[in-house]
PQR file of N, CA, C, O and H, with PARSE charges and radii, in Angstrom:
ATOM      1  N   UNK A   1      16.175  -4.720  -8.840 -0.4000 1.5000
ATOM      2  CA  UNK A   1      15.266  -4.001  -7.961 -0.0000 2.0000
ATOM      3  C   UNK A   1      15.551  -4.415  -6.515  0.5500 1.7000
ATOM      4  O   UNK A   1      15.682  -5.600  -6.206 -0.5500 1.4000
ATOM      5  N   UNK A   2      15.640  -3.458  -5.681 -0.4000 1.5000
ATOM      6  CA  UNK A   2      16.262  -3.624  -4.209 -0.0000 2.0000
ATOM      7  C   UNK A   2      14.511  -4.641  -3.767  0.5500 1.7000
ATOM      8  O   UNK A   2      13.409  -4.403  -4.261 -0.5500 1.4000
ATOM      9  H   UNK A   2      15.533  -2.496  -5.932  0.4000 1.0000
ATOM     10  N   UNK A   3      14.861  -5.765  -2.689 -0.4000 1.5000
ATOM     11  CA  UNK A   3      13.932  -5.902  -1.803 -0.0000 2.0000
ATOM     12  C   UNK A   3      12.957  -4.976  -1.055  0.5500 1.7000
ATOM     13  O   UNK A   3      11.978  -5.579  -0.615 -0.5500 1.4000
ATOM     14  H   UNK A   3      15.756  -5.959  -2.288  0.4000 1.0000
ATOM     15  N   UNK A   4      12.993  -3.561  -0.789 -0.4000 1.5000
ATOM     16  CA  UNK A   4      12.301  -3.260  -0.425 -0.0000 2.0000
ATOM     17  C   UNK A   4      11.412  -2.151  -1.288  0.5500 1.7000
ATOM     18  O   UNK A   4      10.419  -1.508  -0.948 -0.5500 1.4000
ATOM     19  H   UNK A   4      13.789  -3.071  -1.146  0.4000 1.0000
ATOM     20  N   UNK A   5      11.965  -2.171  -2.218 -0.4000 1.5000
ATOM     21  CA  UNK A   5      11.206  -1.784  -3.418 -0.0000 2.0000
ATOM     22  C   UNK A   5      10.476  -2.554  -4.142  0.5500 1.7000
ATOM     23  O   UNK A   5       9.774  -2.064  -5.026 -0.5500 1.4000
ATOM     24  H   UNK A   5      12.772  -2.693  -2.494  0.4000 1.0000
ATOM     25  N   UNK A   6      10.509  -4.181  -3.857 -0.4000 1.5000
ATOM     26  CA  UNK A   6       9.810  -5.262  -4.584 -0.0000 2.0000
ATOM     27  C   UNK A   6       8.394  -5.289  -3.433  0.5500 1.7000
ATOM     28  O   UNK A   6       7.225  -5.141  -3.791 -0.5500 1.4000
ATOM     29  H   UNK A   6      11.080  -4.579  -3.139  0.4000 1.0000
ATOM     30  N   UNK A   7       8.839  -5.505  -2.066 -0.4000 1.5000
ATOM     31  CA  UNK A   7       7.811  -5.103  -1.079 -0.0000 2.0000
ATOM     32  C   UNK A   7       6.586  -4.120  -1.472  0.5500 1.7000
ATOM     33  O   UNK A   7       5.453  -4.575  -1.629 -0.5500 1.4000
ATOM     34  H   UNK A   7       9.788  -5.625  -1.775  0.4000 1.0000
ATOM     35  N   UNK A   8       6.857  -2.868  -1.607 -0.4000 1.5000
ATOM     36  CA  UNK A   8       6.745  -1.505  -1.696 -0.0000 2.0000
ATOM     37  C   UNK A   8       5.345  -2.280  -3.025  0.5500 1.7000
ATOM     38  O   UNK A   8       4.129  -2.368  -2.848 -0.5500 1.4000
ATOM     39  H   UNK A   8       7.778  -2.499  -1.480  0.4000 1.0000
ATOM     40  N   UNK A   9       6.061  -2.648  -4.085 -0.4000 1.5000
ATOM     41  CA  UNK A   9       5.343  -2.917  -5.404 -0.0000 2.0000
ATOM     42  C   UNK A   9       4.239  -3.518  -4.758  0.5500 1.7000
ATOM     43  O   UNK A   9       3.124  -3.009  -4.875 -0.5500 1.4000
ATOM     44  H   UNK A   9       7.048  -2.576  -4.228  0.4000 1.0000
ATOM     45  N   UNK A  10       4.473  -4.857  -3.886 -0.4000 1.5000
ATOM     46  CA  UNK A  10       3.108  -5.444  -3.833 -0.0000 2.0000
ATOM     47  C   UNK A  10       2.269  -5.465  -2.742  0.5500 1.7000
ATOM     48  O   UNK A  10       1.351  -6.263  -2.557 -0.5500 1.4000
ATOM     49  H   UNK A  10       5.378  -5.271  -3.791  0.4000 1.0000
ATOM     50  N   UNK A  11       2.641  -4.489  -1.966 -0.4000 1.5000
ATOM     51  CA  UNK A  11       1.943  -3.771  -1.531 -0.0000 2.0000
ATOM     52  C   UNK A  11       0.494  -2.827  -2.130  0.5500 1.7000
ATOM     53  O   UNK A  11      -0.711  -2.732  -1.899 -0.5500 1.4000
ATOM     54  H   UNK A  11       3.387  -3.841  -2.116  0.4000 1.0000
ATOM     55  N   UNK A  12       1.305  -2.379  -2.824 -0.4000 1.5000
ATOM     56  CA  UNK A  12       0.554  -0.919  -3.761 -0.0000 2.0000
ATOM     57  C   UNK A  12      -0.424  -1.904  -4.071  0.5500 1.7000
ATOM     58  O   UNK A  12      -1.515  -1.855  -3.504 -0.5500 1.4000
ATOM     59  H   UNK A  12       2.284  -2.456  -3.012  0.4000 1.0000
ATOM     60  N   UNK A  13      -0.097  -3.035  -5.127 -0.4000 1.5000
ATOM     61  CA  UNK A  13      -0.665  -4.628  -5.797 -0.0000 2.0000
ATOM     62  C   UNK A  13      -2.115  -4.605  -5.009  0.5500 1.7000
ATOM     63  O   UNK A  13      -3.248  -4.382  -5.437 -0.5500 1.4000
ATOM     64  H   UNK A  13       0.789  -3.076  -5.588  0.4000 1.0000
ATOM     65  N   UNK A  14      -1.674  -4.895  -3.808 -0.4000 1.5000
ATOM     66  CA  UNK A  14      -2.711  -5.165  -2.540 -0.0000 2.0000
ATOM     67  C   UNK A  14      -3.606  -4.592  -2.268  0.5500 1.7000
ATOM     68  O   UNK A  14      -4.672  -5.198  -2.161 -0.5500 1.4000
ATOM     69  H   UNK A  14      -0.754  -5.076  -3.461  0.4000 1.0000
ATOM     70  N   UNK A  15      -3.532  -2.905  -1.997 -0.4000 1.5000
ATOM     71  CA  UNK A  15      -4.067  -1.887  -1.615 -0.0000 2.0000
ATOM     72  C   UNK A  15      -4.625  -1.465  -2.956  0.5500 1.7000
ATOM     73  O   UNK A  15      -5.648  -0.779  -2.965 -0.5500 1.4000
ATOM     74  H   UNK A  15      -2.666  -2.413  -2.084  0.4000 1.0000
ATOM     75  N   UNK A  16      -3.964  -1.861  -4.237 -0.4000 1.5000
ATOM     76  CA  UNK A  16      -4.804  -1.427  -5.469 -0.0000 2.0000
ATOM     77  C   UNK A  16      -6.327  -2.345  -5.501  0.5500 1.7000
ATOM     78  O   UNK A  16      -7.439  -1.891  -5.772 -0.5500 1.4000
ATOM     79  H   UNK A  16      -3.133  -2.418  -4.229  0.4000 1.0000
ATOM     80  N   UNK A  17      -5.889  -4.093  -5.048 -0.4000 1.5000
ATOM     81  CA  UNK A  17      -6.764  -4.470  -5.313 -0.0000 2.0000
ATOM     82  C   UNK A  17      -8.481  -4.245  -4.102  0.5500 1.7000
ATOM     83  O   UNK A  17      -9.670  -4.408  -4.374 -0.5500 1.4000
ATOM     84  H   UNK A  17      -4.986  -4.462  -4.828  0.4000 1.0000
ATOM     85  N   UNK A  18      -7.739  -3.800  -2.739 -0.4000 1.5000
ATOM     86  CA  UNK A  18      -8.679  -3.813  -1.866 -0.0000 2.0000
ATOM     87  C   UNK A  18      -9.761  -2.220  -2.240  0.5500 1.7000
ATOM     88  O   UNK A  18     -10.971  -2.096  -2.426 -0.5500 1.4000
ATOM     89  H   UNK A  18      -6.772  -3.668  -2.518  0.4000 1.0000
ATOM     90  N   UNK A  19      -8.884  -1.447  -2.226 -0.4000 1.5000
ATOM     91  CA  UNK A  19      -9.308   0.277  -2.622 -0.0000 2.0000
ATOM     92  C   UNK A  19      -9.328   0.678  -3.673  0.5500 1.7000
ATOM     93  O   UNK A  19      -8.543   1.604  -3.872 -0.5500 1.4000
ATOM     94  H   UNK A  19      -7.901  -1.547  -2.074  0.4000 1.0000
ATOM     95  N   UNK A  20     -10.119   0.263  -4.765 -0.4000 1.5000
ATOM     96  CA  UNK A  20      -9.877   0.656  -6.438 -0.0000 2.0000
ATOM     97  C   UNK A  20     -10.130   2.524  -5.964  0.5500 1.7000
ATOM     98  O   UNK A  20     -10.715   2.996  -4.989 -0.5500 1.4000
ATOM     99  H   UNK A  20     -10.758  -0.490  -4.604  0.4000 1.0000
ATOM    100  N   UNK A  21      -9.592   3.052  -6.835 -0.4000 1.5000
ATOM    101  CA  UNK A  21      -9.274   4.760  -7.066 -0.0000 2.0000
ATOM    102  C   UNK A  21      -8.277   5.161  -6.646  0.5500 1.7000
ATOM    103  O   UNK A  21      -7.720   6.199  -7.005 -0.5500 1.4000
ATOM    104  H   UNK A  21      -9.117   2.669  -7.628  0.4000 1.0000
ATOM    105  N   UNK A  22      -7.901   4.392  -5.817 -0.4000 1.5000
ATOM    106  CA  UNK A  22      -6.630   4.773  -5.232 -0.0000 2.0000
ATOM    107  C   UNK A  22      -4.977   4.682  -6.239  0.5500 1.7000
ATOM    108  O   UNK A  22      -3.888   4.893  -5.706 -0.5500 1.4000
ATOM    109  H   UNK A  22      -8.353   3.549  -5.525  0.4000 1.0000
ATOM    110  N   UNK A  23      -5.156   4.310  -7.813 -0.4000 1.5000
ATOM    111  CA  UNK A  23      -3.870   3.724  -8.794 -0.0000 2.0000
ATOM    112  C   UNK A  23      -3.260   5.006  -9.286  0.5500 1.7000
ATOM    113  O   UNK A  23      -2.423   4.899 -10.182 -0.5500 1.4000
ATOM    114  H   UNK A  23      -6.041   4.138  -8.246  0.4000 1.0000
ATOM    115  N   UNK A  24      -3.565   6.240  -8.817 -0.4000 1.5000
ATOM    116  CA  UNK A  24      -2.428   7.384  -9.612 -0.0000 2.0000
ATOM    117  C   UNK A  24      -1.809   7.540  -7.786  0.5500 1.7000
ATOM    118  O   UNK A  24      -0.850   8.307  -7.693 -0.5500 1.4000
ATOM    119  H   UNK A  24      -4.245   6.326  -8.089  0.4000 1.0000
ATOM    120  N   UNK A  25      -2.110   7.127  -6.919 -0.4000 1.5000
ATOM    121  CA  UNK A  25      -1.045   7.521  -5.779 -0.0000 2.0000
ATOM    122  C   UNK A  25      -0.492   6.637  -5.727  0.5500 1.7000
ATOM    123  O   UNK A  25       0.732   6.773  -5.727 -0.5500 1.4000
ATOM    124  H   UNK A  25      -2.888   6.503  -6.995  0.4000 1.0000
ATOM    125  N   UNK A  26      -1.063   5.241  -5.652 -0.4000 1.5000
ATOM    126  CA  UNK A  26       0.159   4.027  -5.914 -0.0000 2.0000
ATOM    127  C   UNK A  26       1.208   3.543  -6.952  0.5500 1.7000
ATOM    128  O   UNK A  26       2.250   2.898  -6.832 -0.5500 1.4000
ATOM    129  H   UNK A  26      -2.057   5.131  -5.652  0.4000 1.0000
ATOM    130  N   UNK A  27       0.470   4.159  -8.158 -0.4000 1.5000
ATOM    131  CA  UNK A  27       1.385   4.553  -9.066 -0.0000 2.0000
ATOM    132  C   UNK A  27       2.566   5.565  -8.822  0.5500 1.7000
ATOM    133  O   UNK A  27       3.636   5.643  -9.423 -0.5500 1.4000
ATOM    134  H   UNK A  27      -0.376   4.683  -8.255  0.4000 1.0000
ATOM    135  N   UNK A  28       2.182   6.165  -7.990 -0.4000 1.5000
ATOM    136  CA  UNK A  28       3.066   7.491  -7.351 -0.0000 2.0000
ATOM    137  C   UNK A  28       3.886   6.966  -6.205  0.5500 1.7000
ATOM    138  O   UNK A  28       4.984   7.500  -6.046 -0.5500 1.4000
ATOM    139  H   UNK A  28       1.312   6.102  -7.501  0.4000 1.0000
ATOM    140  N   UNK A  29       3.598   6.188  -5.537 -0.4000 1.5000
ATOM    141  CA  UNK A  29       4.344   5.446  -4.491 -0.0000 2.0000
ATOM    142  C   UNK A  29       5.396   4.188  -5.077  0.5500 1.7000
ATOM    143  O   UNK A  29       6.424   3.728  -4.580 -0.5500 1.4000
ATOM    144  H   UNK A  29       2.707   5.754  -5.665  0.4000 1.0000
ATOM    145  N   UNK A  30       4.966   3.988  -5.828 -0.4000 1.5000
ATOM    146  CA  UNK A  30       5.677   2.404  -6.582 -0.0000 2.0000
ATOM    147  C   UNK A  30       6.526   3.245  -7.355  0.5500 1.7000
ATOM    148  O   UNK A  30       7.647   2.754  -7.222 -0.5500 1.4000
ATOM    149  H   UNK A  30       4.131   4.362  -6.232  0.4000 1.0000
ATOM    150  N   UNK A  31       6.610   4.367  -8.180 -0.4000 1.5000
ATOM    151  CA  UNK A  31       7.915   5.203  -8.374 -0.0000 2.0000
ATOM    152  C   UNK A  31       8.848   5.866  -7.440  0.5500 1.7000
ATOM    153  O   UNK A  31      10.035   6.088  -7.680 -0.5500 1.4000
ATOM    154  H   UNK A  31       5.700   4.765  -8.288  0.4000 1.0000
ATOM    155  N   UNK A  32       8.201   6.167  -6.336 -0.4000 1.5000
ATOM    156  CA  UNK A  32       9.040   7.041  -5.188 -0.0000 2.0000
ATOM    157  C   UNK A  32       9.881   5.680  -4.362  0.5500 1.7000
ATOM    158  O   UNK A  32      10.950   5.887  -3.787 -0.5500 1.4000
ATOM    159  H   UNK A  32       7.237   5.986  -6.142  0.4000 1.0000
ATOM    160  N   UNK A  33       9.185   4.184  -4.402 -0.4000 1.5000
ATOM    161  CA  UNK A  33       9.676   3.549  -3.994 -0.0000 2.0000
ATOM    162  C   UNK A  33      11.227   3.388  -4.023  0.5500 1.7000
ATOM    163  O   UNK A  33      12.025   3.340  -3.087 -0.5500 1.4000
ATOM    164  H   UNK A  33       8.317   4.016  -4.868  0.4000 1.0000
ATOM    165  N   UNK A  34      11.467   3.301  -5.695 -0.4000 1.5000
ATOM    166  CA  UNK A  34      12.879   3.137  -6.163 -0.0000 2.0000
ATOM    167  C   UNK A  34      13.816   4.296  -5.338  0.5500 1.7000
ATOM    168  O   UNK A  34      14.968   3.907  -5.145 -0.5500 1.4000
ATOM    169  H   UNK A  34      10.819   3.340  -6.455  0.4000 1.0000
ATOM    170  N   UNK A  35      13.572   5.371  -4.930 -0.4000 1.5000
ATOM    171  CA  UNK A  35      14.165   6.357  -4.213 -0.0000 2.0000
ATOM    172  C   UNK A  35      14.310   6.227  -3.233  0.5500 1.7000
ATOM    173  O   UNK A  35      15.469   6.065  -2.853 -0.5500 1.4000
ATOM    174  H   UNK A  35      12.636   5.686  -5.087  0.4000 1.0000
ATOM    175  N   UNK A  36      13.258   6.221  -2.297 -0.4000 1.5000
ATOM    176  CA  UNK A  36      12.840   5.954  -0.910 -0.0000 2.0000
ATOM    177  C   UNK A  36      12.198   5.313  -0.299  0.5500 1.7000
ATOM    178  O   UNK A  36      11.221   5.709   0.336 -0.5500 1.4000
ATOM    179  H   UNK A  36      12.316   6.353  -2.606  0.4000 1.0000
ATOM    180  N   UNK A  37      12.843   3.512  -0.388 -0.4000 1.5000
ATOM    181  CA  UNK A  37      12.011   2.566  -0.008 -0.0000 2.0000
ATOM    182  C   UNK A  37      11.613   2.440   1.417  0.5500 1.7000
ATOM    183  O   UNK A  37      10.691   1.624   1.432 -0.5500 1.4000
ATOM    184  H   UNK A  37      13.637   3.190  -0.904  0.4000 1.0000
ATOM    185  N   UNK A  38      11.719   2.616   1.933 -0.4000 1.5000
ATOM    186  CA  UNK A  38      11.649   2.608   3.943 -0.0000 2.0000
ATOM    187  C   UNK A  38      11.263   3.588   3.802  0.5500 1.7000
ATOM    188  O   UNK A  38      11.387   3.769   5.014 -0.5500 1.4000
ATOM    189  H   UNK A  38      12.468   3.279   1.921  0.4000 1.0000
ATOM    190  N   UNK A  39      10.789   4.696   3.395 -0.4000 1.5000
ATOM    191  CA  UNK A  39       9.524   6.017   3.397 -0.0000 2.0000
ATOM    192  C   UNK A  39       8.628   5.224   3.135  0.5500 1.7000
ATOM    193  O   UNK A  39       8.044   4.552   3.985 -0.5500 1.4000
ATOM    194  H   UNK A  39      10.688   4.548   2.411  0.4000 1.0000
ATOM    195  N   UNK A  40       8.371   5.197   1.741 -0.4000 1.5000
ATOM    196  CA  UNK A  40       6.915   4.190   1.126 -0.0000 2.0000
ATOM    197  C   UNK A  40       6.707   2.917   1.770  0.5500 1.7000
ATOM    198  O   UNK A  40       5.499   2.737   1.916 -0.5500 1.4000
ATOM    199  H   UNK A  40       8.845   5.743   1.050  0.4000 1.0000
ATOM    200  N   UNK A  41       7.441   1.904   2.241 -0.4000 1.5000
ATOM    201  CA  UNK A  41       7.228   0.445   2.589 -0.0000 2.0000
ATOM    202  C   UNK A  41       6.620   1.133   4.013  0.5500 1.7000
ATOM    203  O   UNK A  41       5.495   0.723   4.299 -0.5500 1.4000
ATOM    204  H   UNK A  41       8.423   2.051   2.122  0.4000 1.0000
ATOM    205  N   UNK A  42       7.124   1.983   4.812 -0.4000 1.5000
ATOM    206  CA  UNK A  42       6.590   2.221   6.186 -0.0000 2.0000
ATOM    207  C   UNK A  42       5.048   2.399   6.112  0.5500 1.7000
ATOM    208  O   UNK A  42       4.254   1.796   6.834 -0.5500 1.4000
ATOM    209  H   UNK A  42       8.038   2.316   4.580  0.4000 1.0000
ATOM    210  N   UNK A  43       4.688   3.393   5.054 -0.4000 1.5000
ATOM    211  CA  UNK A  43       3.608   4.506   4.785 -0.0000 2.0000
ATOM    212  C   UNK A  43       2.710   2.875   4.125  0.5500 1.7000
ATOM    213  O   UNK A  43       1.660   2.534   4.669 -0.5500 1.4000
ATOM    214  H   UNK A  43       5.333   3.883   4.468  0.4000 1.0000
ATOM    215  N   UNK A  44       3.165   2.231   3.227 -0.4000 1.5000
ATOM    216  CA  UNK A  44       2.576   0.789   2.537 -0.0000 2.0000
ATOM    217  C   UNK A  44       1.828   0.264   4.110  0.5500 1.7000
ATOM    218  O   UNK A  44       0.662   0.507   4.419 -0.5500 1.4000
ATOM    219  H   UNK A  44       4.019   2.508   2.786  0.4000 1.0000
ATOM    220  N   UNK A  45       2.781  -0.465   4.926 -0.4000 1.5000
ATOM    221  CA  UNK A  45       2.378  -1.427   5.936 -0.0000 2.0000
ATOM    222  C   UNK A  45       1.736  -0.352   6.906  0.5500 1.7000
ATOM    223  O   UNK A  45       0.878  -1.005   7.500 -0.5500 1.4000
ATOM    224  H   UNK A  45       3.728  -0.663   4.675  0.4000 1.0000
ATOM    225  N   UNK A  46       1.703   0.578   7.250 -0.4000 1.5000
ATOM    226  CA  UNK A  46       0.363   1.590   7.827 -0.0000 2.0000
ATOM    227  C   UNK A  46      -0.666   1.322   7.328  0.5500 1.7000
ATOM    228  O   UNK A  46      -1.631   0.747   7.833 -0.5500 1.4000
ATOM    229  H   UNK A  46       2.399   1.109   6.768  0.4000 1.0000
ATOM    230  N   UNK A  47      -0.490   1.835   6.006 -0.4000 1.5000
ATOM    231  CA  UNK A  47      -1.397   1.870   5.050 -0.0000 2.0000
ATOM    232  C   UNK A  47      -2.625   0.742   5.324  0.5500 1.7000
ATOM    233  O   UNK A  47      -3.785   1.049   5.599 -0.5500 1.4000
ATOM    234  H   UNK A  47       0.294   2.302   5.597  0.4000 1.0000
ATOM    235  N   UNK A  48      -1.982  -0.963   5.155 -0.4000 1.5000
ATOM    236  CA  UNK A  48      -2.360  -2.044   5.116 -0.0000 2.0000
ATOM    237  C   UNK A  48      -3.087  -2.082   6.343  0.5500 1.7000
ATOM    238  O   UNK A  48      -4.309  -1.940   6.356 -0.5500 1.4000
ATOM    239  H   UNK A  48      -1.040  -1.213   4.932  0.4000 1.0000
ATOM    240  N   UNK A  49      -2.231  -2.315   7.647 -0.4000 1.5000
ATOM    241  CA  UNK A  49      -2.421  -2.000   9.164 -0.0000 2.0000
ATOM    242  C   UNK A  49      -4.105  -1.780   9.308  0.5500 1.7000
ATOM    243  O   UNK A  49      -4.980  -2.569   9.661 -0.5500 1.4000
ATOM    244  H   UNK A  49      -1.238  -2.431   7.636  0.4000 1.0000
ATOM    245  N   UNK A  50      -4.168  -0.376   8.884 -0.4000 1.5000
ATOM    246  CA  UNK A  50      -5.080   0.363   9.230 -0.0000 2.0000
ATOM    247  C   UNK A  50      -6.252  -0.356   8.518  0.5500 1.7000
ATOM    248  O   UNK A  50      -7.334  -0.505   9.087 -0.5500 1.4000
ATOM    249  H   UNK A  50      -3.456   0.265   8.597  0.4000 1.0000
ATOM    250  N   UNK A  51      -5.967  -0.893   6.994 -0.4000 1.5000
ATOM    251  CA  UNK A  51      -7.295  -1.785   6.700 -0.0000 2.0000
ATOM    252  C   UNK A  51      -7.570  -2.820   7.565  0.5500 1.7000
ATOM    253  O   UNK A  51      -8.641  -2.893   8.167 -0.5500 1.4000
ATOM    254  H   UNK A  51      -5.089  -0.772   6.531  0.4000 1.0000
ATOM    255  N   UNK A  52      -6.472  -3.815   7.696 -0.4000 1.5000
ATOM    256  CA  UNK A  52      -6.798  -4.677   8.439 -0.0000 2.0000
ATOM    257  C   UNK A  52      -7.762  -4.359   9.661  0.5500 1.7000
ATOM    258  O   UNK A  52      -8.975  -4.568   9.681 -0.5500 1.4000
ATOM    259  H   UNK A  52      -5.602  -3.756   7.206  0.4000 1.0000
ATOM    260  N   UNK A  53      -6.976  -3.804  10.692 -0.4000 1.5000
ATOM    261  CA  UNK A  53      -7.440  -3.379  11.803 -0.0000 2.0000
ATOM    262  C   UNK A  53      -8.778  -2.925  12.016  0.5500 1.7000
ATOM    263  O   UNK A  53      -9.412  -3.218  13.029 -0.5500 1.4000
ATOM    264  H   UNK A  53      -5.991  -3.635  10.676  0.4000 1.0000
ATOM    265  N   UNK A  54      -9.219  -2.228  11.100 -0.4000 1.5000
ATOM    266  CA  UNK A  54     -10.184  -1.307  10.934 -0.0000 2.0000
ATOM    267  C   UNK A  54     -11.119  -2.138  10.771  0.5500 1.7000
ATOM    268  O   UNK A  54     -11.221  -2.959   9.859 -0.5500 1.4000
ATOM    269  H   UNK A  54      -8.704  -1.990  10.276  0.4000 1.0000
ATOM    270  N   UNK A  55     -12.302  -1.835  12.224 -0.4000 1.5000
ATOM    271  CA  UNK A  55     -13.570  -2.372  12.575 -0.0000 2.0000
ATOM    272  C   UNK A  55     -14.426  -2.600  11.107  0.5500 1.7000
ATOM    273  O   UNK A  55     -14.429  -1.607  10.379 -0.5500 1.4000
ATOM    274  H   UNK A  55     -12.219  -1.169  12.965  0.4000 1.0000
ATOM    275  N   UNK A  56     -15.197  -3.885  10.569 -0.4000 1.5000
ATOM    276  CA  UNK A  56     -16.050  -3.543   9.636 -0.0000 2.0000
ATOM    277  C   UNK A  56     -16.966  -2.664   9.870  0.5500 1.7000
ATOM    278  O   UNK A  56     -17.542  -2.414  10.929 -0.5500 1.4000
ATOM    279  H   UNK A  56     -15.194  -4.691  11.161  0.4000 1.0000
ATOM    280  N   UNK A  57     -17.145  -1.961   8.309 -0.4000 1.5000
ATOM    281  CA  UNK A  57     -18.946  -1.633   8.702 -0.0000 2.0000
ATOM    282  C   UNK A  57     -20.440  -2.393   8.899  0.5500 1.7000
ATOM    283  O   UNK A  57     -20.769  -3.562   8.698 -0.5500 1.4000
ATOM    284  H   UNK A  57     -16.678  -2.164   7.449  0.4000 1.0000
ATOM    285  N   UNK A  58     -21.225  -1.188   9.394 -0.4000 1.5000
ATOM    286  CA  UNK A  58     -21.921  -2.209   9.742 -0.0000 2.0000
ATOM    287  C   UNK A  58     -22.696  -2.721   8.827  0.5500 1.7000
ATOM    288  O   UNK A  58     -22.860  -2.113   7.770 -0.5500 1.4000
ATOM    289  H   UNK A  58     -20.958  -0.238   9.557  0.4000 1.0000
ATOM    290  N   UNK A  59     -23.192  -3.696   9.023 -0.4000 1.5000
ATOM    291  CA  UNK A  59     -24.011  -5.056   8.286 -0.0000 2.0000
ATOM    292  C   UNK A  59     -23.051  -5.733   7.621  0.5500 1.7000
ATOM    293  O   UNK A  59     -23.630  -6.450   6.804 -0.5500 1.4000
ATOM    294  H   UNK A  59     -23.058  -4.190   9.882  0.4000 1.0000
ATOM    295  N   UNK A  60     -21.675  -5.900   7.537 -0.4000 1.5000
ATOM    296  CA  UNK A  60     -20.440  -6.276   7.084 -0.0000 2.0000
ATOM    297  C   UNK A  60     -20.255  -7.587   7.538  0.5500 1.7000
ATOM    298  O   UNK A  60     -19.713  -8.493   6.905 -0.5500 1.4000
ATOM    299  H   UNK A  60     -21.205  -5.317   8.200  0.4000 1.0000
ATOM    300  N   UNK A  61     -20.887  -7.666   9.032 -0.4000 1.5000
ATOM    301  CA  UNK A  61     -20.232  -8.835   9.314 -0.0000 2.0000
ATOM    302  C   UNK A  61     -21.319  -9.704  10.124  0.5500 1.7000
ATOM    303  O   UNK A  61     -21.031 -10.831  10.527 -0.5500 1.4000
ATOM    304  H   UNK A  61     -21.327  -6.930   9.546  0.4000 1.0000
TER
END
């Protein structure tokens, strides 16, 4: 398995565990990975990015 398809995997891993409902697109991404890893790994670390980043809601914090 290429490195950036191992990325790609635990990523999805990540985002499965933060966003449950989200496992038939990451399932869908963790296959497209093997094809087009630097599509998905880009779209992955956005993905992530944007949780991180993203102000809590309120009474969150």
């Amino acid at each position: 398995m290429r490195p950036a398809a191992k990325v790609a995997l635990f990523l999805s891993g990540l985002l499965l565990v933060l966003g449950p409902g989200l496992a038939s697109g990451l399932l869908a991404a963790a296959v497209w990975s093997v094809q087009e890893p630097l599509v998905v790994g880009t779209g992955l670390l956005a993905a992530v990015a944007r949780l991180v980043l993203a102000p809590a809601p309120r009474g969150w914090a």
